[in-house]
C-alpha positions as CSV (number, residue, x, y, z in Angstrom):
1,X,134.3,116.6,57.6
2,X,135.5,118.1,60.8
3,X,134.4,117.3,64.4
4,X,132.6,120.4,64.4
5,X,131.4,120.5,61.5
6,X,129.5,117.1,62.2
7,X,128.3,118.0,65.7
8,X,126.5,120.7,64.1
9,X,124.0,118.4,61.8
10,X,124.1,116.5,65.4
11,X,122.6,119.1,67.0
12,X,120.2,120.3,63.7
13,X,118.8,117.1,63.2
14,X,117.8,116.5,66.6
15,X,116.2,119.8,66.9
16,X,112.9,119.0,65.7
17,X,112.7,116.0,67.4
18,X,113.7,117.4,70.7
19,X,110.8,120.3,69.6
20,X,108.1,117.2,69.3
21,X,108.2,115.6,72.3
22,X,106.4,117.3,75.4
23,X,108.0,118.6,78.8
24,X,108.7,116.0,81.7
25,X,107.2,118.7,84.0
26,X,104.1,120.5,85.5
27,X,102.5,123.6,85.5
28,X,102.8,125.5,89.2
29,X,99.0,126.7,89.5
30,X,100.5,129.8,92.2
31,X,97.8,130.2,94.8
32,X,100.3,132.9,96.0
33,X,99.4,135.7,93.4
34,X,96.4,137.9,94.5
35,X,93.5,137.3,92.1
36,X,90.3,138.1,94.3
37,X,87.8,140.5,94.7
38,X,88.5,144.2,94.9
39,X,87.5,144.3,98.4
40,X,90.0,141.5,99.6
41,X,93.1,142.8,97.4
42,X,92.4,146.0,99.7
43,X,92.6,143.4,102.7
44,X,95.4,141.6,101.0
45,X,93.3,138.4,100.9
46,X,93.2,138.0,104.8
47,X,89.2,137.0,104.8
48,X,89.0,133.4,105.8
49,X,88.2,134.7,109.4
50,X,85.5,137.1,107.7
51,X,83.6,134.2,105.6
52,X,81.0,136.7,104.2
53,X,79.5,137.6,101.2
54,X,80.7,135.7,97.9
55,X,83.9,137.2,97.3
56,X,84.9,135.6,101.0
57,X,84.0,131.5,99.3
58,X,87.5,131.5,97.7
59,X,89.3,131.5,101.0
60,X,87.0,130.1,103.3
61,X,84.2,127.2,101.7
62,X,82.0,128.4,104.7
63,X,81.0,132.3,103.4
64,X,78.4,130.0,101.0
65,X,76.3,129.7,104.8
66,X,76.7,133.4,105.9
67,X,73.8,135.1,106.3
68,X,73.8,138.8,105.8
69,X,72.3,140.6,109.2
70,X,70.1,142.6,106.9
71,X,68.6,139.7,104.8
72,X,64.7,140.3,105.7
73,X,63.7,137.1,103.4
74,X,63.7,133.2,104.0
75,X,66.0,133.4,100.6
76,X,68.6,135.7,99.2
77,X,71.6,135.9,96.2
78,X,74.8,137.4,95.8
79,X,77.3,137.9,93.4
80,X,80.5,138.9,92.8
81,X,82.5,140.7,89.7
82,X,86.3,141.7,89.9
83,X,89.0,142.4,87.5
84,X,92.7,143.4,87.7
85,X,95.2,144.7,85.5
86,X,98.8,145.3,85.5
87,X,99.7,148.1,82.8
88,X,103.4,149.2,83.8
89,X,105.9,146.9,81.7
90,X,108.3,146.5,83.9
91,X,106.4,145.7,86.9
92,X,104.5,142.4,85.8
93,X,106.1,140.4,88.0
94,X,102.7,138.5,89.4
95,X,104.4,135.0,90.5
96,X,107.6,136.6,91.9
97,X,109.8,135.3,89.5
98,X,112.0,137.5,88.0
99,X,109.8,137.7,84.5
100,X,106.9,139.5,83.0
101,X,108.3,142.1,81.3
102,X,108.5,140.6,78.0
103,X,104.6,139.4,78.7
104,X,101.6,141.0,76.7
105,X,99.7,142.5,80.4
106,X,97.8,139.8,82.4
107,X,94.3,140.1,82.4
108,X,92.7,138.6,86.0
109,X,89.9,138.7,87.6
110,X,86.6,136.8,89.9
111,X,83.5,135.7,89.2
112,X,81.2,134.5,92.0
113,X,77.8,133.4,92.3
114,X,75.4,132.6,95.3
115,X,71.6,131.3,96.5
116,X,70.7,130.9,99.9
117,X,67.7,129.4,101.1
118,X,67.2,130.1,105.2
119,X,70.5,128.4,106.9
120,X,71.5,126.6,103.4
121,X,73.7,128.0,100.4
122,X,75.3,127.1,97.2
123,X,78.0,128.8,96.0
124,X,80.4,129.1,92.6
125,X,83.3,130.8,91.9
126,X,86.0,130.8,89.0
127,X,89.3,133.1,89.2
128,X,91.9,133.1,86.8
129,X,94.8,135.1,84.8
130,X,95.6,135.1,81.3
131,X,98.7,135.9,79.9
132,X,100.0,135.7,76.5
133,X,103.0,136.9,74.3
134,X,103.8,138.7,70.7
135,X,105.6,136.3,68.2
136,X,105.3,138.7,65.6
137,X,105.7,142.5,65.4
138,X,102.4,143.1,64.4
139,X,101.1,141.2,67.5
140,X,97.7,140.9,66.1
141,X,95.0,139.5,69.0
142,X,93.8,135.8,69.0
143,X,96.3,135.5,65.6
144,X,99.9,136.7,66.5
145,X,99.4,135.7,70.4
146,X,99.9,132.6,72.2
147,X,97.8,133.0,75.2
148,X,98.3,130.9,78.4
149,X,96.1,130.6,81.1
150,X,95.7,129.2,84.7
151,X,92.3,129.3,86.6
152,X,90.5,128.2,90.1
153,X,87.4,127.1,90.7
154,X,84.8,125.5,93.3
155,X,81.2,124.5,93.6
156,X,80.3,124.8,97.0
157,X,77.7,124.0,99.7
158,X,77.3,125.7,103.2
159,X,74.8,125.2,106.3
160,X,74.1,127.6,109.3
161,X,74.8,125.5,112.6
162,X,73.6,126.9,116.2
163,X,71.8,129.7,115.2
164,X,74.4,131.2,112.9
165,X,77.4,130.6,115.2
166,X,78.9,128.0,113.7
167,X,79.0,127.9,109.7
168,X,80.8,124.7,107.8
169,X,81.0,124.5,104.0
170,X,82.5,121.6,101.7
171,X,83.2,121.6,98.1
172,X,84.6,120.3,95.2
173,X,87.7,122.6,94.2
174,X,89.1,122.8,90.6
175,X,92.2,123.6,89.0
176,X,92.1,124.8,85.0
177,X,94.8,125.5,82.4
178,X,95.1,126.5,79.1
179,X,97.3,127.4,76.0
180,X,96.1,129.0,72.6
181,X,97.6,129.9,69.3
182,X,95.2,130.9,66.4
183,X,92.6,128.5,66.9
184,X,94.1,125.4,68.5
185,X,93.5,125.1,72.0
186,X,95.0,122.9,74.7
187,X,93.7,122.5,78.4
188,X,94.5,120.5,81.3
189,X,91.5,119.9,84.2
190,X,91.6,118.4,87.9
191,X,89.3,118.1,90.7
192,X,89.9,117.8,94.5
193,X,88.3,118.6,97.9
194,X,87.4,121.5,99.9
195,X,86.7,122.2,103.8
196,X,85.6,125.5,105.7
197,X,84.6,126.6,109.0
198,X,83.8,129.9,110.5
199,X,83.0,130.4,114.2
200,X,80.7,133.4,115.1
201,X,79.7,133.7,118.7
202,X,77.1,136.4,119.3
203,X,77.8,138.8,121.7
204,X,81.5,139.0,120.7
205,X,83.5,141.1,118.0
206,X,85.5,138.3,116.8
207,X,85.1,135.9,114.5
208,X,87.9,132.8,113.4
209,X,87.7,130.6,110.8
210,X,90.0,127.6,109.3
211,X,90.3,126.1,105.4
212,X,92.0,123.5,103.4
213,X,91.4,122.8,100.0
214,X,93.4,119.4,99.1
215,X,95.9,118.9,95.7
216,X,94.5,119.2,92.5
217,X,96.6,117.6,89.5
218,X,94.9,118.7,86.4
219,X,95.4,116.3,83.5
220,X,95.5,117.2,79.7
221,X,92.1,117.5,78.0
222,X,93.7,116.1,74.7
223,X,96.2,113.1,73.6
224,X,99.5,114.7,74.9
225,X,101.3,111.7,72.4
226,X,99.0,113.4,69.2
227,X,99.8,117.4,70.1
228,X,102.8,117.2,72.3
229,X,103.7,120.7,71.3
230,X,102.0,124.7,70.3
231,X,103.5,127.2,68.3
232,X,107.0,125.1,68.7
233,X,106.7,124.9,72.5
234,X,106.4,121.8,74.2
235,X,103.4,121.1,76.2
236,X,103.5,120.8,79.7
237,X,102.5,116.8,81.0
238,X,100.1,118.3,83.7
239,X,99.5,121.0,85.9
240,X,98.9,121.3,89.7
241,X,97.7,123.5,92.4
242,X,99.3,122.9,96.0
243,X,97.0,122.0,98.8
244,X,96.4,125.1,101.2
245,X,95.8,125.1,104.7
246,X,94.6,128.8,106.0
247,X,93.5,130.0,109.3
248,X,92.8,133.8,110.1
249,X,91.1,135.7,112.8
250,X,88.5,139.4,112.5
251,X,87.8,141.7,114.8
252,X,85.7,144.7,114.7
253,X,86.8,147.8,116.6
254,X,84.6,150.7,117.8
255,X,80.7,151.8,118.9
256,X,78.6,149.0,119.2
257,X,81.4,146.3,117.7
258,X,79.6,143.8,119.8
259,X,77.1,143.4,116.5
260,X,79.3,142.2,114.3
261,X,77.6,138.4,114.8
262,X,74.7,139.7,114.5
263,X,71.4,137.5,112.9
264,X,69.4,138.9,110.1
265,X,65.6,139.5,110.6
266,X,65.2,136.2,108.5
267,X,67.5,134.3,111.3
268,X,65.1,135.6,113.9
269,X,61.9,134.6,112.5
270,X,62.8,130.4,112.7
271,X,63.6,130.9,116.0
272,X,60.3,132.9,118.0
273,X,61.8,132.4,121.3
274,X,64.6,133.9,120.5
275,X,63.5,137.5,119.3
276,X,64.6,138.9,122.7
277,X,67.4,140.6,122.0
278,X,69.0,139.6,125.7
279,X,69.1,136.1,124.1
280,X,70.2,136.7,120.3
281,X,71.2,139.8,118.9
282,X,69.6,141.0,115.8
283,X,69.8,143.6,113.6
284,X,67.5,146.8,112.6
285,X,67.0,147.4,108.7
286,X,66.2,151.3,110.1
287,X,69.6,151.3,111.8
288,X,72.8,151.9,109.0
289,X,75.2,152.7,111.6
290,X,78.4,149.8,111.3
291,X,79.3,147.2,113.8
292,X,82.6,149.1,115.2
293,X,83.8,151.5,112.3
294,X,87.4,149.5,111.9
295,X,87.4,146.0,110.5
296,X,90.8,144.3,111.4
297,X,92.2,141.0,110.0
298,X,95.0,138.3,110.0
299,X,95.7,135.2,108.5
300,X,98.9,132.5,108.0
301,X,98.4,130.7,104.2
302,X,100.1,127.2,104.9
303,X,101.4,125.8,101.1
304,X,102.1,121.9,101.0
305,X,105.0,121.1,98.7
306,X,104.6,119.9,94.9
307,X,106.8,117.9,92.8
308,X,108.3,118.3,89.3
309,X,106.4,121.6,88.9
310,X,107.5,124.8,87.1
311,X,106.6,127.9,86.2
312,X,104.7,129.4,82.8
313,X,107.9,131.6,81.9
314,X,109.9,128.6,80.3
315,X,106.9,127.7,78.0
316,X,106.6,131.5,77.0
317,X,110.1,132.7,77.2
318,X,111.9,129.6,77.4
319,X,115.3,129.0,79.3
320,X,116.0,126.9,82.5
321,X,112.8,125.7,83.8
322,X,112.4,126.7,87.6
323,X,111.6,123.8,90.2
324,X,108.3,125.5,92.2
325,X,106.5,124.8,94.8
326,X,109.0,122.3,96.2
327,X,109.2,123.2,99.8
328,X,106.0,123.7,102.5
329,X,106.1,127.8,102.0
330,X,104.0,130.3,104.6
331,X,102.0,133.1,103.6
332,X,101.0,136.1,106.7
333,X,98.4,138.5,105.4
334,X,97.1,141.4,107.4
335,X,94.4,144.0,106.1
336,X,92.1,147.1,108.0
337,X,89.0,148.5,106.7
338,X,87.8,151.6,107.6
339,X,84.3,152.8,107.1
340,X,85.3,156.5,107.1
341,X,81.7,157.8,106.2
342,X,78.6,156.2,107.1
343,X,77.0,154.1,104.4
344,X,79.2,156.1,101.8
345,X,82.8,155.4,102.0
346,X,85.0,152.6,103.2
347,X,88.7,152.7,102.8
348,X,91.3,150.1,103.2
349,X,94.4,148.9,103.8
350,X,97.2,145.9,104.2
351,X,100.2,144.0,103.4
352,X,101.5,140.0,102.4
353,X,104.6,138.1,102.1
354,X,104.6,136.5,99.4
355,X,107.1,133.6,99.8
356,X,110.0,132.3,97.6
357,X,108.2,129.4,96.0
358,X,110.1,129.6,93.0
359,X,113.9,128.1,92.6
360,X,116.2,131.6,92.7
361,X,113.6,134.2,94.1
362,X,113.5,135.6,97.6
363,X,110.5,136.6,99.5
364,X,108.6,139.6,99.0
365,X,106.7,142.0,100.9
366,X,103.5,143.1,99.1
367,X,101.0,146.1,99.9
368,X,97.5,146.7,99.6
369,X,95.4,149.5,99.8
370,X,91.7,150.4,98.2
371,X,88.1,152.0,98.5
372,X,84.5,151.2,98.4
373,X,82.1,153.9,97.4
374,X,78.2,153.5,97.4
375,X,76.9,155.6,94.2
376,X,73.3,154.7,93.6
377,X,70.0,153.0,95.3
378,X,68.4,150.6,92.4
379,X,66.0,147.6,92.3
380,X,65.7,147.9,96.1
381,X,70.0,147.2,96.6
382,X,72.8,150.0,97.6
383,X,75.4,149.8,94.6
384,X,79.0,150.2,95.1
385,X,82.3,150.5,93.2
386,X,85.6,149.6,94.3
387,X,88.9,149.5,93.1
388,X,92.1,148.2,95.0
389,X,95.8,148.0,94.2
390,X,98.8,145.6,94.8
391,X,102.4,147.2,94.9
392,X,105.7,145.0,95.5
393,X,109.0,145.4,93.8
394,X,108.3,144.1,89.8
395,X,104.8,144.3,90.7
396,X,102.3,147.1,90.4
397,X,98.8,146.2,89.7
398,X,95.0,147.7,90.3
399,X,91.7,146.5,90.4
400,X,88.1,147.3,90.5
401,X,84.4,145.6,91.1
402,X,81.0,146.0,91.3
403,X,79.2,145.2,94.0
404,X,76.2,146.0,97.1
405,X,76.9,148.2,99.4
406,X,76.1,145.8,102.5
């Protein structure tokens, strides 16, 4: 038999084994890509100086203690619902990569829940993407597909400090993915920590704030030795999302910007001495008109280093695998908002640079632009829509959410 020949059953035989055994790396959990609310993929994520409102808990833990000026009750709830979609081919690039092309379109989007009860809150939010690729022509969904997914989450609890100047939150963070085919699932889960703070002084247009959420390294759900593979692919040993240390700033600018800290008729009843408004300023339900018209905000994302990570596109594509995440990696955002008619339309505006996290790419400017429209008064609450979009070179994606117009 010749040399070749032989090499050739070499190479056959080991095949399978090779196919059996699972990867030596982990999963990069990107905390990069823009999966928020529609109002903060307007602002380009720049809101943990803002901390309001549950959309804000993602970024800063402290938003779970923010008190809406308007709140006229010793308890209040919020929620928020956001999805995003990316329906051009050739412009699926989400992690900055080089791929996504060949990828069925990511479905992404927020969830967010939140109770208050006078300076106390609890928060809970889950954000995630799901992608998933044809390995038939038919395609058929949830039969043809193997899906991945990668997800965030945190459970979250804020209090009110110095008569809602000073709000700190803490949390436990948590990092979630998943791979399907037909109807075998595998998932991976980690926990770790979570710190906010948001300073407010009254009087003032400003607010700054500070975040870190710690490393999470998500461990498989299932005996990696038993099911070291799906659909032919091997299974990655773990996954990980980086620690993240954010800082950012807000400033309101225009009439009466001075409110922006305002306290919420609730605020001002545990404190009687306080209702003069020389001492604390509050605000009037009666009185719609906005705190300064133009909302502006900046932030610097700080991403801690990983090892022996990689991306999903070598489990769904396969090739080289990427090394990501290796090196500490900075992330500037700056967003506008605009409320352009009173109590009916907001408009906004902003841009990101997303970094080169991944082995071979280069940094890449992103920007962001959206609305928020207020259609309808019902069960005593202004509703809104809003829709946002995200455009970078590979990358074109929109999104939308329902909200309160507050």
């Amino acid at each position: 038999m010749r040399r070749a020949d032989l090499l050739a059953l070499v190479c056959l035989a080991a095949g399978p084994a090779w196919a059996q055994a699972p990867r030596d790396d982990v999963l990069y959990v990107n905390p990069a890509a823009l999966v928020t609310a529609s109002r903060l993929v307007g602002l380009s994520g720049a809101s943990t100086g803002l901390a309001e409102n549950t959309e804000s808990i993602p970024t800063n833990y402290a938003a779970a203690a923010g008190r809406h000026p308007r709140r006229d009750r010793s308890w209040d709830w919020d929620y928020t619902l956001a999805f995003l979609a990316a329906p051009v081919a050739s412009m699926r690039d989400v992690e900055n990569d080089g791929h996504g092309e060949q990828t069925i379109a990511p479905v992404e989007g927020q969830v967010g829940f939140t109770v208050q009860i006078q300076r106390f809150g609890v928060g809970i939010y889950s954000r995630g993407s799901t992608r998933g690729l044809c390995l038939t022509e038919a395609c058929e969904p949830g039969m043809e597909q193997l899906e991945a997914q990668s997800a965030s989450g945190a459970l979250v609890a804020g209090y009110s400090f110095l008569d809602d100047q000073l709000l700190i939150g803490a949390g436990f963070n948590m990092a979630f993915a998943s791979f399907q085919y037909e109807q075998t699932l595998r998932g991976y889960l980690g926990l770790s920590l979570g710190l906010g703070v948001n300073w407010r002084p009254h009087f003032t247009p400003f607010r700054v704030g500070v975040s870190y959420v710690s490393q999470s390294n998500a461990e498989p759900q299932f005996d990696l030795a038993q099911s070291p593979t799906l659909a032919g692919r091997p299974l990655y040993r773990g996954a990980v999302s980086p620690a993240k240390l954010s800082a950012g700033a807000c400033t309101r600018v225009g009439k009466e910007a001075w409110r922006f800290n305002r306290q919420s008729p609730s605020a001002i009843r545990e404190h009687p001495s306080h209702e003069n408004l020389a001492k604390v300023p509050h605000d009037v339900i009666e009185d719609w008109s906005p705190p300064g018209a133009v909302l502006l905000c900046a932030q610097l994302d700080v991403v801690f280093p990983v090892t022996g990570a990689t991306t999903l596109t070598p489990f769904l594509l396969g090739g080289a695998a990427p090394s990501a995440g290796a090196y500490t990696t900075f992330i500037p955002r700056l967003g506008v908002e605009w409320e352009a008619l009173t109590r009916l339309l907001r408009l906004r505006a902003g841009t990101y640079l997303h970094p080169a996290q991944i082995e071979g790419s280069t940094p890449r400017p992103h920007f962001t632009a959206g609305f928020e429209l207020r259609v309808v008064r019902l069960f005593g609450a202004d509703w809104s829509l809003s829709a946002s979009t995200n455009l970078a070179p590979r990358l074109f994606t929109f999104s939308f959410g329902i909200g309160w117009w507050l």
